[in-house]
FIGUDREN-874075 format. One record per residue (C-alpha): x, y, z negated; residue in one letter. Coordinates in steps of 0.2 Angstrom, whole numbers, plus 5000, padded with zeros to 4 digits. Layout:
BEGIN
XYZA
...
//
This chain:
BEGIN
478447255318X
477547345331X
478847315346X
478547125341X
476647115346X
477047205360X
478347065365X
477046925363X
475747035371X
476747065388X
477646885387X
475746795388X
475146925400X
476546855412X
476446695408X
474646695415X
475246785428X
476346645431X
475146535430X
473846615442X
475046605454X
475646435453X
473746375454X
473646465470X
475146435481X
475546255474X
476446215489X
477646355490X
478046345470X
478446155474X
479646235488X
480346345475X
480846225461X
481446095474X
482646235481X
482946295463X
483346135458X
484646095473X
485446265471X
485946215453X
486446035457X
487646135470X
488046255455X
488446115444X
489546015456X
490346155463X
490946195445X
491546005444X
492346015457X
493646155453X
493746095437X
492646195426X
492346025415X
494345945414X
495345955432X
495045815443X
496645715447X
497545765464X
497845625479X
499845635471X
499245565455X
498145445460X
499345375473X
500545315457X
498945235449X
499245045457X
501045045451X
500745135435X
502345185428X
502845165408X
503245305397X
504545275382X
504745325366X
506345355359X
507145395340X
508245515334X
509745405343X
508945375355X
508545185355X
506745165363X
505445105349X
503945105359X
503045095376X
501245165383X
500745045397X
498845095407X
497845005395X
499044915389X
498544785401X
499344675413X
499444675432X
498944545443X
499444585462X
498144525477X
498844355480X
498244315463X
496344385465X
495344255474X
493944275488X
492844195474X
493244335462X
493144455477X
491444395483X
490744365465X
491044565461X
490444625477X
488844505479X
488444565461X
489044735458X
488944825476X
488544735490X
488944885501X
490644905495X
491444865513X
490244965521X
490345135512X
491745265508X
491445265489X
489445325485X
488145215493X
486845325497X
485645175498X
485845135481X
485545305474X
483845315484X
483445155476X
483845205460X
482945385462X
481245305468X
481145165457X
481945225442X
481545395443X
479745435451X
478945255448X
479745225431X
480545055433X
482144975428X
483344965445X
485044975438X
486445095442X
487045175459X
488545175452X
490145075468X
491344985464X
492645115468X
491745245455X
491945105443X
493745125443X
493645295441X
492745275422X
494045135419X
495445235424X
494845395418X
493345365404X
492045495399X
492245625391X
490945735380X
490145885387X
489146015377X
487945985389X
487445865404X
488745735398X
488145585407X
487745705425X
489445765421X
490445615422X
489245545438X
489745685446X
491645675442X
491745515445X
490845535465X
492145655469X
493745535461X
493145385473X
492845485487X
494645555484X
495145345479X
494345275496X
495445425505X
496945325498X
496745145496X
496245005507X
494544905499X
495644785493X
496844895484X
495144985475X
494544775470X
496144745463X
496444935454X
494744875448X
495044675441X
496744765433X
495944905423X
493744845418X
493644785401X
493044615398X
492744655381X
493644575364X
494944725368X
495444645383X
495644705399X
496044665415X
495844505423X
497344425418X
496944415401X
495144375402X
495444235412X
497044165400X
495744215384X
494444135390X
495043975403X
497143975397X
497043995414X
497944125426X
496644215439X
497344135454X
496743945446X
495144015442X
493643905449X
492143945458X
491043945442X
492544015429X
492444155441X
490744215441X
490844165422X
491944335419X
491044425434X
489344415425X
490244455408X
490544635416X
488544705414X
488644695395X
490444605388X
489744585369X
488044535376X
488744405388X
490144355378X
490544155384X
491344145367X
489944205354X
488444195367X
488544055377X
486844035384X
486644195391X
488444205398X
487744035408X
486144095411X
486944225419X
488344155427X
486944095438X
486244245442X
487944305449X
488144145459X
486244155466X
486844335471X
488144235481X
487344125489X
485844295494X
487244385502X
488044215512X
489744185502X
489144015493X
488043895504X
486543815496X
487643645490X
489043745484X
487843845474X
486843685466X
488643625463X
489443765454X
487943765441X
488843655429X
488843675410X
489943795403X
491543755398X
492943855391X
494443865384X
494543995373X
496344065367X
496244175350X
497144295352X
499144315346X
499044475337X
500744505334X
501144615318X
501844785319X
502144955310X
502845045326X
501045055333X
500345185320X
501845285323X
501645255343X
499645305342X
500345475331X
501445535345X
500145495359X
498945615348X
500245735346X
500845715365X
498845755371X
498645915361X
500245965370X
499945905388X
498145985389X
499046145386X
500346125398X
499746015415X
501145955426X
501446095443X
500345995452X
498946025440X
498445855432X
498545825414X
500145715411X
499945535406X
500745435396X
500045275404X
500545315421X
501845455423X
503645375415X
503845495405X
505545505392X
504845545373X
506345585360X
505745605345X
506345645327X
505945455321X
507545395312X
507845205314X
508545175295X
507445295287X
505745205298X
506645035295X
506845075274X
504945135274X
504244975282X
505444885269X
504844955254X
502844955258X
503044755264X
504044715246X
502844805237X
501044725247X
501744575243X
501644595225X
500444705222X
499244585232X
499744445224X
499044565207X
497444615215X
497044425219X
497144375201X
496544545191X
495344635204X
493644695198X
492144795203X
491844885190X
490645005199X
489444875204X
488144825191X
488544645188X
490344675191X
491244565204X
490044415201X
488644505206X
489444615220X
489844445230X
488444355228X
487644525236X
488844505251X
488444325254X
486444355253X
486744485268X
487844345279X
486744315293X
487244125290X
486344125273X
484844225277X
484644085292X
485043935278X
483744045268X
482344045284X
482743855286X
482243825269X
483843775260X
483843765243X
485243885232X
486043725229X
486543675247X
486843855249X
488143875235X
488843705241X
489143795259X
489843935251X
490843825240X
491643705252X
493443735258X
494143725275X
495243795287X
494843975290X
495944095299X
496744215286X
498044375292X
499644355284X
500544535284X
502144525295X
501444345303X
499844365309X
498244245308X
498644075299X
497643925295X
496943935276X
496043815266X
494743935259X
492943925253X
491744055260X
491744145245X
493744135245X
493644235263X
492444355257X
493644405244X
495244405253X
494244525265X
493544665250X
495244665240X
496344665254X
497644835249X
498244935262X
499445075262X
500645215270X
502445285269X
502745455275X
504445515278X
504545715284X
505945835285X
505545965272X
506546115281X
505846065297X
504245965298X
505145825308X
504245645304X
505645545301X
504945385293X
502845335297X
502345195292X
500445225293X
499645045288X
500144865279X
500144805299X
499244865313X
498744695321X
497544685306X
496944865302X
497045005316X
496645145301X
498045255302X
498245295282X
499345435285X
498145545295X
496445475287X
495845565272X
495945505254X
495345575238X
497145635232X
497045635214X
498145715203X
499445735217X
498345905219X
498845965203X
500246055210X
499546175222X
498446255206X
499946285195X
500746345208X
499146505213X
499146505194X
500946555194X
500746665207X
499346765196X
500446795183X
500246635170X
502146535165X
502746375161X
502646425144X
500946475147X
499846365133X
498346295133X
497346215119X
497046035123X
494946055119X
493545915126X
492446035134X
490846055140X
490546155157X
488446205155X
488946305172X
489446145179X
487946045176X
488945985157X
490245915167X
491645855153X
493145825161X
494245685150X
495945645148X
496245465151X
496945415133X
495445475125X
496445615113X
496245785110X
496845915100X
498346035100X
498846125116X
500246095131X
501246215140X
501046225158X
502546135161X
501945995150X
500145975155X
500845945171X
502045795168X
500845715158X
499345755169X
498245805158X
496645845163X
495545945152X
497246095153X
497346065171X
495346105171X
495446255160X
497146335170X
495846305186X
494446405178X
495846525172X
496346565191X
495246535200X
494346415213X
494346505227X
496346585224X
496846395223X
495646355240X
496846495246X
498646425240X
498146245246X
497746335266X
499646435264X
500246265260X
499746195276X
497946095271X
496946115283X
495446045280X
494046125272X
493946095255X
492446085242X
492346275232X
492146165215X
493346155200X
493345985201X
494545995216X
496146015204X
495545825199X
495945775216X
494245735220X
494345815239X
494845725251X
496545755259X
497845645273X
499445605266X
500145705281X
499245865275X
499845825256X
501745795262X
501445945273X
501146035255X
502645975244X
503745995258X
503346205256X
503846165235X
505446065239X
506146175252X
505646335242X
504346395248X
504346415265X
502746325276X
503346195288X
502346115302X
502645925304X
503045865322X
503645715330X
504145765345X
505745835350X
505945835368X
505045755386X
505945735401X
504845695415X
505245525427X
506545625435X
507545655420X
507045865420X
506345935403X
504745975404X
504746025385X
505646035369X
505346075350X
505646225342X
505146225323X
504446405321X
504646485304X
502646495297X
502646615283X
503146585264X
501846515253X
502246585235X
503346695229X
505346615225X
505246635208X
503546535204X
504146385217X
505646355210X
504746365192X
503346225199X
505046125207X
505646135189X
503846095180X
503845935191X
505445865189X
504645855168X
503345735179X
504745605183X
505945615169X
504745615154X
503045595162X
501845505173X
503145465185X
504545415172X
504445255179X
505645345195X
507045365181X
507345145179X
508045165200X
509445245194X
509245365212X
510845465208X
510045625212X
508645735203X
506845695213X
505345795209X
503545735212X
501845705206X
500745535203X
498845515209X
497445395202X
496045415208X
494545355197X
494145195195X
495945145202X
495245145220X
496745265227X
498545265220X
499645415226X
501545465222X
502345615232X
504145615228X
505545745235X
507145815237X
507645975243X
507945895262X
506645765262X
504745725254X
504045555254X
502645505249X
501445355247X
499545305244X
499145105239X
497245085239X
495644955245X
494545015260X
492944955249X
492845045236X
491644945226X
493444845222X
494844885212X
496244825200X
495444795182X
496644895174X
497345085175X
499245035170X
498844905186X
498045025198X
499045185196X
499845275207X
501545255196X
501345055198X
500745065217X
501345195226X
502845275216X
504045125221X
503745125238X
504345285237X
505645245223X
506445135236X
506645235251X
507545355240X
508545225233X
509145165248X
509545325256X
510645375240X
511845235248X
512245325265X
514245385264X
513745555271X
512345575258X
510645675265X
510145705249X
510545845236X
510145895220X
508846045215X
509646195207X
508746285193X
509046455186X
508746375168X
509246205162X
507546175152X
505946275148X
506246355132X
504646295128X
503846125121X
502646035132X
501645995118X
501346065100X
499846005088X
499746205082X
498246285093X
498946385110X
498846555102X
499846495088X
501046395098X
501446495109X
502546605099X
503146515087X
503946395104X
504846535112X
505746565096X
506146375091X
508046335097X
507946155087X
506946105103X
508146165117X
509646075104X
508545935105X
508545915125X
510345955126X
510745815115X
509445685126X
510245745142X
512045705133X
511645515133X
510945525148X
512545465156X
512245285148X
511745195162X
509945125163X
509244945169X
509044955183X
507244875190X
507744705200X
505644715206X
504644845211X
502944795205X
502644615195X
501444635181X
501644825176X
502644895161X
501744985150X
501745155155X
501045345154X
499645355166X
498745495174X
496945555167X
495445465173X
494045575175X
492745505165X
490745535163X
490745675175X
488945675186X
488545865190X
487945875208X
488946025211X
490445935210X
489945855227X
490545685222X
490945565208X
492545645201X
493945575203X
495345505192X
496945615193X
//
């Protein structure tokens, strides 16, 4: 500890050193730590400029940036099923942007602008004195022409000195802008691409959301109106807020008349009341737009590793480029099918038998908190209403605007208490379609419509439920355990766990099950004691060779399902069991051509390692084909698919997440049905499974892809027609085991069953109406131990 005192001993000794020093020449320290100071500022935008922080775009890619050209996505036969636009705005040329427009920006924003080459020196000064020495409010420095630059470009994060960063960045783009353009080119790149806020940009739409008005019909005061809405657009909304939008409506037209565009009449005229126009606006419904946003994120992991020869980062909103992608138009068009049929109903379910069982008070007492935090009622509150005027508000039915799934906003008569609960209960969903050999996306259908809810349901994380179940079986394979493997069926107490006792869902114990049958029927209290039998961290290990990426919880609670997984990183998995084991990365992407029609990349699926020995996959293939012919997911069997699927259900508890993952050896599908609140859920397991929500989604895209005249699908092969095992015996597993292997009347048994199998089944005419009884997946029940990380979940 010696060399340590001697540190602090010499580190004060300089310090006072230091110090002394300073005391003495003041001036020439000031000198130092001015130059110091520049030479970093020099440093800093030396490194900005050869692109230490992102590459600034060249003079040829800015040059493209007024006449923005669209890139196009195409599907597998190549019919284009999507467009990136810059912003997704519209253009206006300059005979539609009015001197008023013109003048209200410049009077407001940078009266400068036609004075300067992109920085105003003055302005920075201004903003350095005041702002910076004498502590005072005075604005930004920022021009007109380093506005468009964030529009165009945004900000992006550093590690360090974002915001100085992006200043910089942004100096050198309109410096490089001002080279270009003429100023009225820059004022009309700028009215094309600022947000006006409510998602809208450029000035087109503002002036049809707000006026219904194009911009060149704009008036005086309509124009300084959406000028002023520029310093805050929430704050000056015109819409929600429209005493400050007129209060400083005025400030822009006083700014005006300072700066000699308005004279003092036309000033005192302009100030009228504010009037507007307002256009809600159309959402139109769509599925292509989750799968749209899922290529551009794909696409942007690709371009920052391969920037175009003249070293900019391609763009999708301004470079026409050419997309194919592996996106099959039947397949895309089945999926959206089957999760509209099955919304509808399901919905129309929740609405009459939805609960909130996890809120004290249940559903009752969980609105009447929503309602008592409405800023509305706290004001009627403040006011002194009394509970009875309150509820009567609450009560009273008119026309409300309500999102219809594949319409958009409609007119409802609806109490506010009605709105509230169409807005908790509201279920939402996603389909996923992927090649199993290859990864390819072929079907992404990521939400119940994307003008209502942008969550992408495919890449966001859900607890997964019992559709993890798989991945232990399999690393319990893989250390040696069999199908025939039995386990007693025992309601156990884990001390370790803080007395966490895992349940099954119909409340039975006793006996034992094989592997093979603890996993069709989803038991949970074998599932936990094959977990603690291989082990947490071997199983942490399988679910990583499968392709799950995320980091999961180190608890044994995680063969529950109670980590959450995307349902694009759970089909990654069951792809690697259906294909027999090999790991596959999905992709959407096939090939980009840039505007010239040359190939600037193109997709070549790389083999990613095995996951599991041959032997144990086929095995787990085998194991969860029992799930849908005898178990969970027997409800598969009444679509009389004439070929035989594999896959697993998921519940998760309290019925807030319903999973089903079906496959065949080419393809996996797979589905989750759940609410974004989980305080709300169906009042019933047999409604809210995973077998009664997401299995026929799933079900049906199978279904209709058995009708194709050159069939995709095939059947699995086994090496053994059946486990020469039961999947359930009422002896204890050391007795059973034995005695099961040796038993032929069960293998006569399921010869005979699979003999009148060939009698044709009714088929299922609805997908989900009010649910057949059926077998569910295990609930986890009474489980609170704080080293399970969160409230476990149903399987």
């Amino acid at each position: 500890m010696g060399w340590i005192q001697n540190f602090k001993g010499n580190l004060g000794s300089k310090l006072q050193q230091l110090f002394r020093y300073i005391k003495k020449h003041p001036i020439k320290t000031f000198f130092y730590l001015v130059l110091l100071g520049v030479m970093g500022v020099a440093i800093l935008m030396s490194m900005i400029y050869f692109g230490v922080f992102g590459k600034l775009p060249t003079a040829a890619y800015l040059k493209g940036l007024k006449n923005p050209v669209t890139s196009t996505i195409y599907a597998s036969n190549k019919e284009p099923v999507g467009y990136y636009f810059l912003q997704n705005r519209s253009n206006v040329d300059s005979t539609q942007i009015s001197p008023n427009l013109k003048n209200a920006l410049v009077a407001t924003e940078d009266t400068r602008f036609f004075e300067h080459g992109g920085i105003d020196y003055k302005s920075y000064a201004r903003v350095f004195v005041k702002s910076i020495i004498l502590g005072q409010n005075a604005g930004g420095g920022s021009t007109i022409t380093q506005q468009v630059a964030k529009n165009l470009f945004g900000r992006e994060k550093q590690f360090f000195l974002s915001t100085p960063i992006n200043k910089i960045r942004e100096v050198f783009i309109a410096m490089r802008l001002e080279n270009i353009y003429d100023k009225d080119d820059i004022l009309l790149l700028y009215f094309n691409t600022v947000s006006f806020g409510e998602n809208t940009y450029g000035i087109e739409k503002a002036a049809n959301r707000f006026f219904n008005k194009s911009p060149e019909e704009l008036t005086l005061t309509e124009c300084a109106t959406l000028v002023g809405l520029l310093k805050a657009p929430t704050y000056y909304n015109p819409r929600t807020f429209p005493e400050r939008a007129e209060e400083r409506r005025n400030v822009v037209l006083s700014q005006m008349e300072k700066y000699n565009y308005l004279t003092p009449e036309e000033l005192a005229t302009a100030k009228t009341p504010l009037k507007l126009n307002y256009q809600t606006p159309k959402k139109s419904s769509s599925f292509s737009n989750y799968y749209k946003e899922y290529v551009a994120s794909e696409f942007k992991i690709w371009a920052e590793e391969n920037p175009a020869p003249d070293g900019h980062i391609y763009d999708l909103e301004a470079d026409g480029l050419s997309l194919y992608t592996s996106l099959n138009v039947d397949i895309q068009h089945y999926a959206e099918l089957a999760i509209q049929r099955q919304i509808d109903q399901l919905q129309n379910l929740m609405d009459r038998y939805w609960s909130a069982s996890t809120t004290e008070g249940g559903k009752e007492a969980l609105l009447k908190k929503i309602e008592e935090d409405m800023g509305v009622i706290q004001n009627m509150r403040k006011a002194g209403k009394t509970d009875t005027e309150i509820n009567t508000f609450i009560q009273q039915k008119k026309e409300r605007k309500y999102w219809v799934v594949g319409k958009g906003y409609e007119d409802k008569m609806q109490s506010l208490e009605d709105s509230i609960t169409k807005s908790i209960n509201r279920l939402h969903a996603g389909v996923l379609v992927m090649s199993s050999t290859s990864g390819r996306i072929m079907g992404y259908v990521g939400g119940i419509d994307y003008g209502f809810s942008q969550t992408d349901n495919i890449t966001t994380p859900r607890q997964v439920g019992s559709t993890f179940k798989p991945i232990t079986y399999l690393a319990a394979l893989q250390t040696g355990q069999e199908p025939c493997s039995f386990y007693d069926n025992r309601l156990l107490t884990y001390s370790k766990y803080e007395d966490w006792r895992p349940r099954n869902s119909d409340h039975t114990y006793g006996g034992s099950f094989s592997m093979h049958g603890a996993l069709a029927g989803s038991i949970n209290t074998v599932s936990v004691a094959i977990q603690m039998r291989t082990g947490t961290e071997r199983v942490l290990e399988q679910a990583k060779k499968m392709g799950i990426e995320k980091e999961l919880p180190n608890v044994p609670s995680i063969v529950l399902g109670t980590a959450d997984i995307s349902l694009m990183e759970m089909v990654r998995a069951y792809a690697s069991i259906s294909n027999g084991g090999n790991k596959v990365k999905p992709f959407a992407i096939e090939r980009i051509e840039d505007e010239q029609g040359n190939v600037i990349y193109e997709a070549k699926p790389a083999y990613e390692g095995r996951i599991a020995s041959y032997k144990n996959v086929k095995a787990l293939q085998k194991m969860m084909e029992g799930v849908v012919q005898g178990g969970t997911g027997s409800r598969l069997a009444g679509y009389n698919i004439p070929f035989n699927l594999i896959g697993k259900t998921g519940t998760t508890q309290n019925n807030g997440d319903g999973w089903f993952i079906g496959c065949s050896p080419e393809l996996v599908v797979g589905a989750w049905v759940g609410t974004f609140d989980k305080r709300v859920q169906f009042s019933s397991t047999n409604m809210g499974s995973g077998a009664n929500t997401a299995l026929p989604m799933v079900a049906s895209v199978f279904k209709d892809l058995s009708y194709w005249r050159r069939p995709i699908l095939t059947n699995f092969q086994y090496e053994m027609d059946y486990f020469p095992c039961w999947p359930y015996s009422e002896l204890s597993a050391t007795e059973a085991y034995p005695l099961a292997l040796s038993d032929t009347t069960y293998r006569h048994f399921l010869r005979m069953r699979d003999s009148i199998r060939g009698i044709p089944l009714l088929e299922m005419e609805n997908d989900s109406l009010v649910p057949f009884q059926q077998k569910l997946d295990s609930i986890v029940k009474d489980s609170s131990a704080s080293q399970l990380k969160k409230p476990l979940s149903p399987s």
